[in-house]
Structure formats: structure tokens, C-alpha cells
N, C-alpha and C positions, 0 to 999 in steps of 0.2 A: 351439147354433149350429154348422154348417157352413159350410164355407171348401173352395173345393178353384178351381183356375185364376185368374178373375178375377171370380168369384163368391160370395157369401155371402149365407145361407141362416139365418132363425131362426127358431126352433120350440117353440111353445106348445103341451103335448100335454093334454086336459081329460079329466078322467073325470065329468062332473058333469050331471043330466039338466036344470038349468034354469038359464038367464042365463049359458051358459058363454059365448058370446061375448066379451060386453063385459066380463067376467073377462080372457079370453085374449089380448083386445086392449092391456088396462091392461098387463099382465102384459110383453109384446111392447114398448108402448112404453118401459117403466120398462127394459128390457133393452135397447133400443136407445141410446136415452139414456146409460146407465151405460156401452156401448160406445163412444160416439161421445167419452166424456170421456178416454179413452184412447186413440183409436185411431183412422186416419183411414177413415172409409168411402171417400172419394173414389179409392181406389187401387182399387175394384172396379167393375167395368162391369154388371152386374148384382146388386142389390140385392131381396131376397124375404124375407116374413114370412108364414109357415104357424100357423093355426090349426085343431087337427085333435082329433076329442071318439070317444074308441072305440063308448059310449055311443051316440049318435046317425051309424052309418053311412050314411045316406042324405045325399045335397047339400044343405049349407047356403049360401042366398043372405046376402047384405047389402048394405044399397043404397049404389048408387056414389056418393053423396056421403059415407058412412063413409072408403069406400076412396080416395076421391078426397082427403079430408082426411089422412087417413091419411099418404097420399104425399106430400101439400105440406109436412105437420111434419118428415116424417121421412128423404124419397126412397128409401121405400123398399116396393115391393107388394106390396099386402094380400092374401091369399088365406086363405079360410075352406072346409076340405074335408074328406074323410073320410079321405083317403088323398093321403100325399105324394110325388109322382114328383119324383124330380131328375135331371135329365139329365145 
């Protein structure tokens, strides 16, 4: 997890060549959850959840009803990539 401004940032990193996904998802939300029980998210204006597999460099899609769920549970966005830029 990252934090820096009004930002924070959590990070599922996979070394695994099959079904990392929905691993890295569980994974994100179990961590999200355990933060939320201590901690209030609301004090950040931007909320992000990176899942990223060294193993498969290339872009990985997943369809926006995952991410779209994702964000209802949790409010917080799902991105699945190879590489993580943080501005």
C-alpha cells in the first residue's frame, strides 16, 4: 500500500502464469477490507487498486462489470496492468 497527498494506492504484485487474476483480486479485496476496519478511506480523494504479474508483461484486459463491481464493494479502482505509474 501507498499513501502520499490525498491518495492511496494498493498493490497486488503476482509471479504466477495462470488464474493470477482472480488471485490478485481476492487478495486486494481481503486487504482492503482489513484496512477499512481500521482506518477511514474517506479522508482520500483518490482511491486505486493495482494488480500487476512480472510473468505476463503484456496488457491484461478484464471486463467492466468485474471493475465495475469491484468499485461498488469497495470504492475503490481496479486496474489490472503490467506496470504501475503513479503520479
Amino acid at each position: 500500500m501507498l499513501t502520499y497527498t490525498d491518495n492511496i494506492v494498493f498493490v497486488e504484485l503476482k509471479d504466477e502464469r495462470k488464474e493470477w487474476i482472480s488471485g490478485a483480486i481476492e487478495q486486494l479485496e481481503a486487504t482492503i477490507i482489513s484496512y477499512k476496519t481500521a482506518h477511514n478511506l474517506d479522508k482520500y480523494r483518490h482511491k486505486m487498486a493495482f494488480a500487476a504479474n512480472k510473468r505476463h508483461p503484456n496488457f491484461h484486459t478484464i471486463d467492466n462489470e468485474t471493475m465495475k463491481s469491484f468499485f461498488d464493494n469497495h470504492r475503490v479502482r481496479l486496474n489490472v496492468q503490467a506496470e504501475i505509474v503513479v503520479k
